[in-house]
C-alpha positions as a Python dict, from the first residue, in 0.01 Angstrom:
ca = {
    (1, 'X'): (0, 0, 0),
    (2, 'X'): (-124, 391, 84),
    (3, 'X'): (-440, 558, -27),
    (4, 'X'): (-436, 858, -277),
    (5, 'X'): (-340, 1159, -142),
    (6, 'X'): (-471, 1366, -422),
    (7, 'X'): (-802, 1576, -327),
    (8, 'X'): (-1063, 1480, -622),
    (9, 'X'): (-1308, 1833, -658),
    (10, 'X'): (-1646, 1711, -840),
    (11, 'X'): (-1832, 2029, -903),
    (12, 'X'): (-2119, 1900, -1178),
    (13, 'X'): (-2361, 1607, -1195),
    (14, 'X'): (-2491, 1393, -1458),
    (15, 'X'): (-2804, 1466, -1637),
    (16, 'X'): (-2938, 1385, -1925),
    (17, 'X'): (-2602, 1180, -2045),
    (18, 'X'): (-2375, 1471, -1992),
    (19, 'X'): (-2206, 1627, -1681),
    (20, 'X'): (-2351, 1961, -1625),
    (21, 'X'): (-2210, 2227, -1348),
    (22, 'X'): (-2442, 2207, -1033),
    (23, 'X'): (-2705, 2459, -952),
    (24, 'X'): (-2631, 2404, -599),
    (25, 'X'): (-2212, 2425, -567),
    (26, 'X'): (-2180, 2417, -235),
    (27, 'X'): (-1879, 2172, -157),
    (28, 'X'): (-1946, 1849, 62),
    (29, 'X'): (-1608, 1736, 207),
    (30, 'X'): (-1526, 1335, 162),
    (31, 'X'): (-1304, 1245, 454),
    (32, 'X'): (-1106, 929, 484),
    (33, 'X'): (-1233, 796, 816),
    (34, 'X'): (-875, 665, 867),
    (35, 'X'): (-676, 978, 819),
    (36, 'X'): (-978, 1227, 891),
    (37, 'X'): (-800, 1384, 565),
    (38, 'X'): (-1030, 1521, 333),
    (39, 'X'): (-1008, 1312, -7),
    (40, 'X'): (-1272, 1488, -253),
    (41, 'X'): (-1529, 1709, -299),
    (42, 'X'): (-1888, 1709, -467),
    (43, 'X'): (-2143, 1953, -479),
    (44, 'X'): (-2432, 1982, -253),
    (45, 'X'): (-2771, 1995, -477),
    (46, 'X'): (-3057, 2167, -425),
    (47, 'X'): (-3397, 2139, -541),
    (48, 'X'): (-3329, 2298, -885),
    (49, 'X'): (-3071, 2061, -930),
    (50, 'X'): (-3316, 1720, -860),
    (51, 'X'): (-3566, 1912, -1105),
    (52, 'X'): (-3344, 1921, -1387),
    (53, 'X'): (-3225, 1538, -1302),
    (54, 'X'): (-3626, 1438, -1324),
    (55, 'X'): (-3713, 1598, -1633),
    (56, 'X'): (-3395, 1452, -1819),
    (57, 'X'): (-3541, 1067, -1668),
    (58, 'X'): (-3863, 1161, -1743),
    (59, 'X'): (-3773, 1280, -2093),
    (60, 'X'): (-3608, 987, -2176),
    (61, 'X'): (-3883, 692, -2016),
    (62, 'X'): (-4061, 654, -2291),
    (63, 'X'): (-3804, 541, -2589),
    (64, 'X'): (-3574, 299, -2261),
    (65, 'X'): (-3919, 114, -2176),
    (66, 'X'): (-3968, 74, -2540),
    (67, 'X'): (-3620, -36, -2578),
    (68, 'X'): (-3623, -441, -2590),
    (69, 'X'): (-3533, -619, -2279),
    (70, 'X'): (-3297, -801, -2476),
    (71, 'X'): (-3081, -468, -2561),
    (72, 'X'): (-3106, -369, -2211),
    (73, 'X'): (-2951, -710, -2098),
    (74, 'X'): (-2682, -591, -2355),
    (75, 'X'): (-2596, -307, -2183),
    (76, 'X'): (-2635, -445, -1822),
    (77, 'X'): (-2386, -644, -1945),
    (78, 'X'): (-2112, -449, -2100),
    (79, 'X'): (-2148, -241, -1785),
    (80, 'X'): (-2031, -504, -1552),
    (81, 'X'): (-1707, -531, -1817),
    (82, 'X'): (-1630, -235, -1835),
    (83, 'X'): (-1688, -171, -1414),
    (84, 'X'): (-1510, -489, -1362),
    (85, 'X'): (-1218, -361, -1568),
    (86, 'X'): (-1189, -86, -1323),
    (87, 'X'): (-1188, -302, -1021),
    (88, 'X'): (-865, -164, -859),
    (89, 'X'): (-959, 177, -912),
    (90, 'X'): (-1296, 165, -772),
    (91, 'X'): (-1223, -25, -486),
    (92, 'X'): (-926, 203, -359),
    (93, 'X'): (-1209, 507, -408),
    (94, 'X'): (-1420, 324, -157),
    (95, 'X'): (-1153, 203, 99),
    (96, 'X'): (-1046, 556, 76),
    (97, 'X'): (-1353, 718, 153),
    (98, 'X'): (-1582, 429, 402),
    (99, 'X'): (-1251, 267, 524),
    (100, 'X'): (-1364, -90, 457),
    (101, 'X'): (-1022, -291, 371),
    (102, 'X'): (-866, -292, 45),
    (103, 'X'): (-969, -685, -17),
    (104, 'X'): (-1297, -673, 132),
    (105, 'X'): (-1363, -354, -138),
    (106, 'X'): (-1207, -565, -367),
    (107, 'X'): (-1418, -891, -379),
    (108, 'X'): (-1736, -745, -196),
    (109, 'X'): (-1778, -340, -244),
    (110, 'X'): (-1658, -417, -656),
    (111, 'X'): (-1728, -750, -667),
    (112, 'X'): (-2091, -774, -564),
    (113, 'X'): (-2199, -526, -817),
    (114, 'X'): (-2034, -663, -1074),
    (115, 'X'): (-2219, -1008, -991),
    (116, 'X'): (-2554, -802, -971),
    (117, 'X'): (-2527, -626, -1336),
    (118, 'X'): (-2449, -990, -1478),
    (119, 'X'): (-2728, -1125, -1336),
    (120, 'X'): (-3002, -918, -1446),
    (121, 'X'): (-2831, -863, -1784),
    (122, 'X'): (-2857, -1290, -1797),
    (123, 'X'): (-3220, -1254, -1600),
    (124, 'X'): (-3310, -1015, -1931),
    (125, 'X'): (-3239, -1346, -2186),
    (126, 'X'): (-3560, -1514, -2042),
    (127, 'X'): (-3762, -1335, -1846),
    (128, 'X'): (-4082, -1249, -1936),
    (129, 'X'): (-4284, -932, -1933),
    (130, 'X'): (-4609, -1109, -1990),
    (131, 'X'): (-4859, -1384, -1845),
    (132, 'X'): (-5209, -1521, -1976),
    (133, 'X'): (-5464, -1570, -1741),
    (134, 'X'): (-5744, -1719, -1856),
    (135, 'X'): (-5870, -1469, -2066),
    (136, 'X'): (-5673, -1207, -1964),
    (137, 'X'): (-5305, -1113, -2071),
    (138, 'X'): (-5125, -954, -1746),
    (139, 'X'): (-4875, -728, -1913),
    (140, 'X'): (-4566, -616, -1639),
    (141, 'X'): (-4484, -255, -1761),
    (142, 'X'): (-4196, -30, -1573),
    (143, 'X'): (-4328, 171, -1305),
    (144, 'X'): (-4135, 506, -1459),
    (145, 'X'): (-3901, 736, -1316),
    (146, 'X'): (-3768, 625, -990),
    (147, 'X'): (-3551, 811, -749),
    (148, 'X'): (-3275, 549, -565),
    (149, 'X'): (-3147, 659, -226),
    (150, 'X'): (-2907, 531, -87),
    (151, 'X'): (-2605, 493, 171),
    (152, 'X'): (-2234, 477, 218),
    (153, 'X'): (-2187, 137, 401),
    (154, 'X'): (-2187, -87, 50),
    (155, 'X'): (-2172, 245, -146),
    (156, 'X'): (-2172, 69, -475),
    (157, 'X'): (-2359, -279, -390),
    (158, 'X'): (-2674, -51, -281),
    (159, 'X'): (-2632, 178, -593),
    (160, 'X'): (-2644, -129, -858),
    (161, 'X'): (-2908, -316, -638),
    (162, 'X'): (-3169, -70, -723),
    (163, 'X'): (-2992, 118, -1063),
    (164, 'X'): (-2947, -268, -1212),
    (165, 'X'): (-3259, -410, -1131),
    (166, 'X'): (-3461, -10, -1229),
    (167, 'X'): (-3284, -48, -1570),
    (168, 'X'): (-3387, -391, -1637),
    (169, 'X'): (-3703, -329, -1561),
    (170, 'X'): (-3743, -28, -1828),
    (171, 'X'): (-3728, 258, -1586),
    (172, 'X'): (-3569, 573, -1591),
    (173, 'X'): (-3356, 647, -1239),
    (174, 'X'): (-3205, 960, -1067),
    (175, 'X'): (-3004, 856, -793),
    (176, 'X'): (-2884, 1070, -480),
    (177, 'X'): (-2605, 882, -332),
    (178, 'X'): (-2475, 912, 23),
    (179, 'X'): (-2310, 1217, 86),
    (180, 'X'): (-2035, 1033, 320),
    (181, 'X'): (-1941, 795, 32),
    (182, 'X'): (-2021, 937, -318),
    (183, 'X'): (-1721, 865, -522),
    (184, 'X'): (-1786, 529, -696),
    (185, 'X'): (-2118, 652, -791),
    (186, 'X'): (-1966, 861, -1066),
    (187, 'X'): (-1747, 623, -1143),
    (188, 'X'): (-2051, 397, -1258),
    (189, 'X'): (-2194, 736, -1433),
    (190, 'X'): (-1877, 740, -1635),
    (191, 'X'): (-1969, 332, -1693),
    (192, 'X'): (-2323, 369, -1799),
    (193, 'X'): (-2196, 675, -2054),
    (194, 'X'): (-1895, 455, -2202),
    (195, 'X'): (-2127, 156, -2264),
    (196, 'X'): (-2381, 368, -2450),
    (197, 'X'): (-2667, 429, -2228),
    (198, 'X'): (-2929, 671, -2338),
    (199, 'X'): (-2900, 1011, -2258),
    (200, 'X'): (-3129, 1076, -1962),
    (201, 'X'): (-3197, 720, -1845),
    (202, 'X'): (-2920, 782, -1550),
    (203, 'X'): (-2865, 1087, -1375),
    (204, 'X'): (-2666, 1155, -1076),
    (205, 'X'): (-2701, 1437, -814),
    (206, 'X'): (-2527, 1412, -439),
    (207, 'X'): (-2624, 1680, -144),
    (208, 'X'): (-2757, 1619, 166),
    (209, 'X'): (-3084, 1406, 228),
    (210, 'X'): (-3283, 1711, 346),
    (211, 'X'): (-3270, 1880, 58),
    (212, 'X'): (-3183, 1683, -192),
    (213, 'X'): (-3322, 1327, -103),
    (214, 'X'): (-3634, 1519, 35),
    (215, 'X'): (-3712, 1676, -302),
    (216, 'X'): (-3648, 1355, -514),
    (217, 'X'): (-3923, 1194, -265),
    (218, 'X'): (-4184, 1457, -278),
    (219, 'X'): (-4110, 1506, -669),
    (220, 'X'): (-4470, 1486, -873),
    (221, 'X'): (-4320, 1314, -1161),
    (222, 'X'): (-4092, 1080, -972),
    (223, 'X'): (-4324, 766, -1011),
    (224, 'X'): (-4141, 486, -725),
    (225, 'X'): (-3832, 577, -466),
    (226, 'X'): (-3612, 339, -341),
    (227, 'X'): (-3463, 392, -60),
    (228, 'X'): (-3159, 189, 162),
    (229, 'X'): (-3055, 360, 549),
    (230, 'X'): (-3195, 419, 870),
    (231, 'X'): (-3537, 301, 997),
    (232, 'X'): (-3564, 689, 1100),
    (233, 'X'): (-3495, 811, 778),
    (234, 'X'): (-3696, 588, 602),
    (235, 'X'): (-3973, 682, 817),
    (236, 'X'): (-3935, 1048, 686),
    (237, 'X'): (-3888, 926, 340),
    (238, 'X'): (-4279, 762, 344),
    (239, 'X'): (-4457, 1032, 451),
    (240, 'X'): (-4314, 1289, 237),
    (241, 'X'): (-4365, 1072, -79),
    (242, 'X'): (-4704, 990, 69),
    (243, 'X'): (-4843, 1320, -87),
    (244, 'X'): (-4848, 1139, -401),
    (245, 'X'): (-4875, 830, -342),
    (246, 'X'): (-4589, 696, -545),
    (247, 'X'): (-4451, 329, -406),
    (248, 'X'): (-4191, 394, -172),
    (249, 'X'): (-3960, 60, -108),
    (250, 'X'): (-3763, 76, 162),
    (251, 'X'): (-3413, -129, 298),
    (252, 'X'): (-3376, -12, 667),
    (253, 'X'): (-3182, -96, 990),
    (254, 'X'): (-3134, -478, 1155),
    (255, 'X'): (-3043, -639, 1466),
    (256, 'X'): (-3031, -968, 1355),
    (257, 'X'): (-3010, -1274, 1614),
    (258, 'X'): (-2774, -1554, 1574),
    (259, 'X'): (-2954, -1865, 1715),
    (260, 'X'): (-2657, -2158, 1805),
    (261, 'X'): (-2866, -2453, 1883),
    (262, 'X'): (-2703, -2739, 2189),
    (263, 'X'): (-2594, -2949, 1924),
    (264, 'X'): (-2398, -2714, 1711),
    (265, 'X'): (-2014, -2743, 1671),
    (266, 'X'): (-1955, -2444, 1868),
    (267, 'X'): (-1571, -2345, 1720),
    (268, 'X'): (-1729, -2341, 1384),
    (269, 'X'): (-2037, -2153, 1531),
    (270, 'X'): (-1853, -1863, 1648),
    (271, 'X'): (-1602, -1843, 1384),
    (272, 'X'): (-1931, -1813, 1136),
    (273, 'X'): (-2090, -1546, 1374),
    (274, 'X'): (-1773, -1362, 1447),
    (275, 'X'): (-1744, -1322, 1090),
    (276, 'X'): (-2076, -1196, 1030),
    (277, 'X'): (-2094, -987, 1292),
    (278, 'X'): (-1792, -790, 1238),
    (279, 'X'): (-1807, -796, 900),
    (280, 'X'): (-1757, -456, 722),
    (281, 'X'): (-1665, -333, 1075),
    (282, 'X'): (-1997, -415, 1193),
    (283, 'X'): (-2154, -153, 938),
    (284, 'X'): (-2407, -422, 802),
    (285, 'X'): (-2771, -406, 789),
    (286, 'X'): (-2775, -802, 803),
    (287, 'X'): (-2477, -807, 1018),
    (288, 'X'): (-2585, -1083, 1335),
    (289, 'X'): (-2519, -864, 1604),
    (290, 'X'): (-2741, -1048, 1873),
    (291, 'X'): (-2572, -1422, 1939),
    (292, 'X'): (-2825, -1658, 2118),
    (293, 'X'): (-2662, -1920, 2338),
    (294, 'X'): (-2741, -2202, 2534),
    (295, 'X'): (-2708, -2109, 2888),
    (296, 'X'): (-2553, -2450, 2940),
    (297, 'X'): (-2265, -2356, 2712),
    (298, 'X'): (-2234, -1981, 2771),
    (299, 'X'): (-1926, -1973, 2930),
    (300, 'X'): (-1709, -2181, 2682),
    (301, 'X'): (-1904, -1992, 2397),
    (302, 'X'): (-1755, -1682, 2568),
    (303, 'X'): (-1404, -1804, 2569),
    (304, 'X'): (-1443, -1868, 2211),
    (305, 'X'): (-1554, -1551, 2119),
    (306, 'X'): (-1269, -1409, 2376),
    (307, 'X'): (-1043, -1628, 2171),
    (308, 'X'): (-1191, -1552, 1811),
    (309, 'X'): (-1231, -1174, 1855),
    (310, 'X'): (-860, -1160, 1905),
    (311, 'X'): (-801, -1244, 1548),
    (312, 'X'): (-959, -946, 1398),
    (313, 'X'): (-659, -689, 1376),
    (314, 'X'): (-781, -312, 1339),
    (315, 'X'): (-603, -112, 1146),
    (316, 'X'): (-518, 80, 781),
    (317, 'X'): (-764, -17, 537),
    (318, 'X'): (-470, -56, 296),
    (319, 'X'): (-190, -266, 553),
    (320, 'X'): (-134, -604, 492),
    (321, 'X'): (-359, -802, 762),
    (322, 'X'): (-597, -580, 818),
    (323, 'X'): (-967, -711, 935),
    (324, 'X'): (-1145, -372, 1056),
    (325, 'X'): (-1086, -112, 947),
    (326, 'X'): (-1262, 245, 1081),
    (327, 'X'): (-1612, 332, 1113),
    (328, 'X'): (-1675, 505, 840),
    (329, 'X'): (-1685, 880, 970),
    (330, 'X'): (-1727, 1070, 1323),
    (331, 'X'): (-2066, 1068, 1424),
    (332, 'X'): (-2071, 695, 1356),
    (333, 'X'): (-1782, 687, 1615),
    (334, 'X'): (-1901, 854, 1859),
    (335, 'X'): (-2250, 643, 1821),
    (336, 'X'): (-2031, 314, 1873),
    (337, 'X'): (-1862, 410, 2160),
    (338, 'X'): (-2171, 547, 2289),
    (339, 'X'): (-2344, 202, 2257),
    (340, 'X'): (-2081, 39, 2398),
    (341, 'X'): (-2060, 293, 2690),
    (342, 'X'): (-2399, 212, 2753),
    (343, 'X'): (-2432, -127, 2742),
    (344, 'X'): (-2180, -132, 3023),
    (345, 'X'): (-2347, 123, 3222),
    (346, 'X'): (-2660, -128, 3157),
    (347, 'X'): (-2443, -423, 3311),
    (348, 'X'): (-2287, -570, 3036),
    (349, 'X'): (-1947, -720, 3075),
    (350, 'X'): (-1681, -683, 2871),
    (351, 'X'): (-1555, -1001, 2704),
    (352, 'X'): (-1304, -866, 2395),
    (353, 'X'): (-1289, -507, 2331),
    (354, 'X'): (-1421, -227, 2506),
    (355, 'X'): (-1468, 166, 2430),
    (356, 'X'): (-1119, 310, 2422),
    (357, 'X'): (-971, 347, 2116),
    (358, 'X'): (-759, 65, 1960),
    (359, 'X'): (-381, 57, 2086),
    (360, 'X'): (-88, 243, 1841),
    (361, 'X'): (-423, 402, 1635),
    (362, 'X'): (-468, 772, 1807),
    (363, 'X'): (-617, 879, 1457),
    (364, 'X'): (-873, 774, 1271),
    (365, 'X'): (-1257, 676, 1353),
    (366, 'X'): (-1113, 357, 1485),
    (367, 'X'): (-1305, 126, 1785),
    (368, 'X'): (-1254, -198, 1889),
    (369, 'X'): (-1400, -521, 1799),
    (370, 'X'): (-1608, -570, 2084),
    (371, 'X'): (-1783, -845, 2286),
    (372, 'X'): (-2031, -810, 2580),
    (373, 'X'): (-2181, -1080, 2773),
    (374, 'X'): (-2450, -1045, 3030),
    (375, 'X'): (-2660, -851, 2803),
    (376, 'X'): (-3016, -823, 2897),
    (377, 'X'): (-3352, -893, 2649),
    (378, 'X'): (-3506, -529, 2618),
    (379, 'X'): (-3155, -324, 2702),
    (380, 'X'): (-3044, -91, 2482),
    (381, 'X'): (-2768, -279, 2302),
    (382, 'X'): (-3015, -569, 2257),
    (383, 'X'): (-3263, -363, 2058),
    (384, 'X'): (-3102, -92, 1931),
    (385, 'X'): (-2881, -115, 1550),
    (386, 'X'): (-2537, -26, 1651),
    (387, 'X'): (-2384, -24, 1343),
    (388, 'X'): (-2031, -120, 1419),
    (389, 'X'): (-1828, -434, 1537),
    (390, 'X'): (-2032, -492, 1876),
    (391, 'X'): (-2201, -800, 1947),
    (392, 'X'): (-2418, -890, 2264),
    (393, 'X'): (-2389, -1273, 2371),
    (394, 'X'): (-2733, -1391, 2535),
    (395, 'X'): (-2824, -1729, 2749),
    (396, 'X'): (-3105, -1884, 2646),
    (397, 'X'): (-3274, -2171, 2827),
    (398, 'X'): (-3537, -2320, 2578),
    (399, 'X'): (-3592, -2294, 2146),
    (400, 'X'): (-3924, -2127, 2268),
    (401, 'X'): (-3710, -1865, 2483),
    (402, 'X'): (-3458, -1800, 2181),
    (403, 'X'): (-3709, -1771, 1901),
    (404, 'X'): (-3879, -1519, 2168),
    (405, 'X'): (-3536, -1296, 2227),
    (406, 'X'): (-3474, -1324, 1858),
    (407, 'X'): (-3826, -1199, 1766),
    (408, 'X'): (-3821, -971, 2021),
    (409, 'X'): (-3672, -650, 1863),
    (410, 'X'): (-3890, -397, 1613),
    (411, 'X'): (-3664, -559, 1342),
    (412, 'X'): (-3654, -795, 1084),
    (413, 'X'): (-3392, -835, 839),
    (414, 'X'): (-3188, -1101, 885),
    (415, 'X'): (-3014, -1422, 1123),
    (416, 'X'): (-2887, -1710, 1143),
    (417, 'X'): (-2922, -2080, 1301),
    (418, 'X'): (-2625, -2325, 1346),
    (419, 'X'): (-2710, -2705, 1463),
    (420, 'X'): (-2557, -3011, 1423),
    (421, 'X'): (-2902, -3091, 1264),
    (422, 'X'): (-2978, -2939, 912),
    (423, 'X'): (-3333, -3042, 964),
    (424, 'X'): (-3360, -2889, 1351),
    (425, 'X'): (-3175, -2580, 1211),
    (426, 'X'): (-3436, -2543, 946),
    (427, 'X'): (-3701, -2561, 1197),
    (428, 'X'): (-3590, -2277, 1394),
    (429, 'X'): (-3510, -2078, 1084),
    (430, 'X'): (-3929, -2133, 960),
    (431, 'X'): (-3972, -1955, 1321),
    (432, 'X'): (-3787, -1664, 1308),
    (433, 'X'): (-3943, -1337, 1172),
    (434, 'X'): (-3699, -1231, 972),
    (435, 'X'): (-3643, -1183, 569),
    (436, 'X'): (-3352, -1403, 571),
    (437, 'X'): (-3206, -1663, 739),
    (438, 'X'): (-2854, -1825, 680),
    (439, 'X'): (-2910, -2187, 793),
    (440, 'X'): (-2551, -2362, 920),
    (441, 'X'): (-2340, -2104, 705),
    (442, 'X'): (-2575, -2074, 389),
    (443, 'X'): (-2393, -1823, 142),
    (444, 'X'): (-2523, -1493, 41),
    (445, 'X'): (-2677, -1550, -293),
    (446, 'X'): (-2701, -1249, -490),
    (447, 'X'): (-3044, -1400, -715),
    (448, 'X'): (-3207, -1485, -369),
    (449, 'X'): (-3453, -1167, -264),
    (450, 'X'): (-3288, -938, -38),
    (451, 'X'): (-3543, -717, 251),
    (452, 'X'): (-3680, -731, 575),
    (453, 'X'): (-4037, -776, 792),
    (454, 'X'): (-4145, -527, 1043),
    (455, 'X'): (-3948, -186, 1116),
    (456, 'X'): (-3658, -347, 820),
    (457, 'X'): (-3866, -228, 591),
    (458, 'X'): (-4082, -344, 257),
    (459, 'X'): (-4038, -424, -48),
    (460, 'X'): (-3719, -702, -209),
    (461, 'X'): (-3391, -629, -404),
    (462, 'X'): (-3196, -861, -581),
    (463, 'X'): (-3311, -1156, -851),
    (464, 'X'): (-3671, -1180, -1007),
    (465, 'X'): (-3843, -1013, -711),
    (466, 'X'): (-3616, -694, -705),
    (467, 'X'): (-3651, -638, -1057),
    (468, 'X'): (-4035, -687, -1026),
    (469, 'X'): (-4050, -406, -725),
    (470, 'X'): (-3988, -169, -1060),
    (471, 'X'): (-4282, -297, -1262),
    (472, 'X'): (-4645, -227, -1303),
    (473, 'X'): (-4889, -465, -1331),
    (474, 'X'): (-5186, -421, -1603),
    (475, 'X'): (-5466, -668, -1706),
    (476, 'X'): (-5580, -685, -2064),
    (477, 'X'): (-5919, -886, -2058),
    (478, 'X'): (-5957, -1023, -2444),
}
């Protein structure tokens, strides 16, 4: 299997159900990060641009949160047919421009969102938008117009998390995709058109978050933003929508510890963290990047992981085999390697991996799969998000010590805990700070809600709590 070779030019957005030339036409190269061939084009907007996007949502919020939740459902629904239809199509778009491999696009970059638009299209069949209390009748009403950020890692997944759950809830949405990874996004434009979504209720616009991303924060008459990337970035996001006080939900960064208890089967422990970690090529928010050993066992722990890592061939997103595929542009290379770099300067040891470039693969943003042992509480790789396939293997000598290394980062998104005891495991899990927990393997569950504590951020996707995050709460005393 090859990618397409044929450059895709996207020179107008969607607003206000049709696709209207940009104001700002600047091009924005999308590179395959395995070729470092340019693949497509879209247009850079500027503030004129997220202007005309706002006043087509806002236009159209009145008649979509009068629309019945039932008919909304509908809709959810026939857009997860008619996305799931295009499955193949989509996911080669994605490989070709993030370099995740083709089946990993195929069950989780497609797959995922198509799960997500069924849910809250099945969610819409029961839930309800209204609660007596005493004498009171709460009435949940959609917050409005809200602007979705977000970035090129799960460039779909994060799209539908927030454009699903925002419809469902009655709102109106511009979205500003990342720039790196834009193309599915107007694939699920074209979706939301063919299905018969009101004019206005979606709009598109891609540029650079600066300009674009900045404006759809600070916008008066953007009521909520939503926003999935950096800690940094979502930093800058809160206080520019802070002059007017619109809710600002954010998704950030991770580095997520993976707690392996004394009595845990440790092949099946490191298989699971392996997986996790390098999952994606590492470029995971929840990813467990920080494995927590007992010091007891560190040394056959590392000879698994030496063992395991060698099972994770790097390579073309679209060969037969293929694990990891390339980071998902240049500066996200050059931040890998840098970490890695580090992290040995630091003391680390190599265990599987290492900085140079993988062997036969001189092109391409392409690193290694990498394990370091001797990593030290409060070094760089220990509390900074890498963002690629790189995990740090830490002793431990007590639960109290590894619950205080796991806690011990300004992050809290995710982990996990493997024991031999599901009610020990469980136990640890209750300890961690963290906004999920995957207790001996649990499964990603896509109705389960989906954020972090601390620097991760605030707010919840997925299920019943990410489509409440879009909805206003009003008391009616009777």
């Amino acid at each position: 299997m090859t990618a397409d070779t044929a450059v895709q030019v996207k020179d107008s957005f969607f607003l206000g159900g049709e696709w209207v030339p940009a104001h700002g036409r600047a091009p924005i190269p999308v590179v395959n990060p395995a070729t470092e061939e340019q693949v497509a084009s879209v247009p850079a907007g500027d503030p004129e641009d997220v202007d005309a996007a706002v006043a087509a949502a806002r236009a159209a919020f009145v008649g979509w949160a009068a629309t019945p939740a039932a008919e909304r459902g509908l809709l959810l629904a026939a857009a997860a047919d008619a996305l799931e239809a295009r499955t193949d199509e989509v996911a080669r778009l994605i490989s070709s421009e993030m370099g995740t491999p083709l089946a990993f696009s195929v069950a989780v970059q497609v797959g995922n969102p198509v799960r997500v638009l069924r849910s809250y299209a099945e969610m819409l069949t029961s839930y309800s938008f209204e609660e007596q209390i005493g004498n009171s009748l709460v009435v949940k009403e959609p917050i409005g117009v809200v602007g979705a950020i977000t970035p090129w890692n799960y460039p779909l997944h994060q799209v539908v998390a927030k454009v699903a759950a925002a419809l469902a809830a009655g709102c109106t949405v511009v979205l500003k995709p990342s720039e790196v990874a834009p193309l599915s996004a107007f694939v699920l434009a074209e979706v939301l058109a063919q299905v018969g979504l009101p004019a206005g209720v979606f709009n598109l616009v891609t540029g650079v978050g600066a300009i674009v991303g900045e404006r759809i924060a600070e916008h008066p008459d953007v009521d909520m933003v939503s926003f999935t990337g950096s800690t940094a970035a979502g930093k800058r996001v809160m206080a520019v929508a802070a002059g007017t006080v619109k809710k600002v939900s954010l998704e950030l960064g991770g580095k997520s510890a993976f707690v392996i208890l004394d009595d845990a089967d440790l092949g099946k422990a490191v298989k699971i963290g392996l997986a996790n970690c390098f999952i994606n090529g590492g470029q995971t928010c929840t990813a467990w990047t920080r494995m927590l050993v007992p010091a007891a066992q560190y040394d056959e722990v590392l000879d698994l992981l030496r063992e395991g890592a060698a099972k994770y061939p790097v390579g073309d997103p679209f060969g037969d085999g293929t694990r990891v595929g390339p980071l998902a542009n240049a500066n996200q290379y050059k931040k890998v390697v840098g970490y890695i770099e580090q992290a040995i300067a630091d003391g680390a040891t190599v265990v599987a991996g290492g900085p140079e470039r993988p062997a036969g693969l001189d092109h391409g943003f392409y690193v290694q799969p990498t394990v370091l042992a001797d990593v030290r509480p409060g070094s760089t790789v220990e509390q900074e998000e890498v963002f690629g396939p790189v995990l740090a293997v830490i002793p431990y000598s007590s639960e109290d010590e590894a619950i205080e290394i796991a806690n011990g980062t300004p992050y809290g998104l995710s982990g996990g805990v493997f024991s031999g005891d599901q009610e020990r495991a469980l136990g640890i899990a209750r300890r961690l700070r963290t906004g999920m927990v995957d207790v001996n393997g649990g499964r990603f569950n896509p109705l389960a809600p989906f954020g972090g504590y601390k620097q991760s951020g605030n707010g919840r996707e997925l299920g019943e709590y990410g489509l409440e995050e879009f909805l206003e709460i009003k008391s009616l005393q009777l």
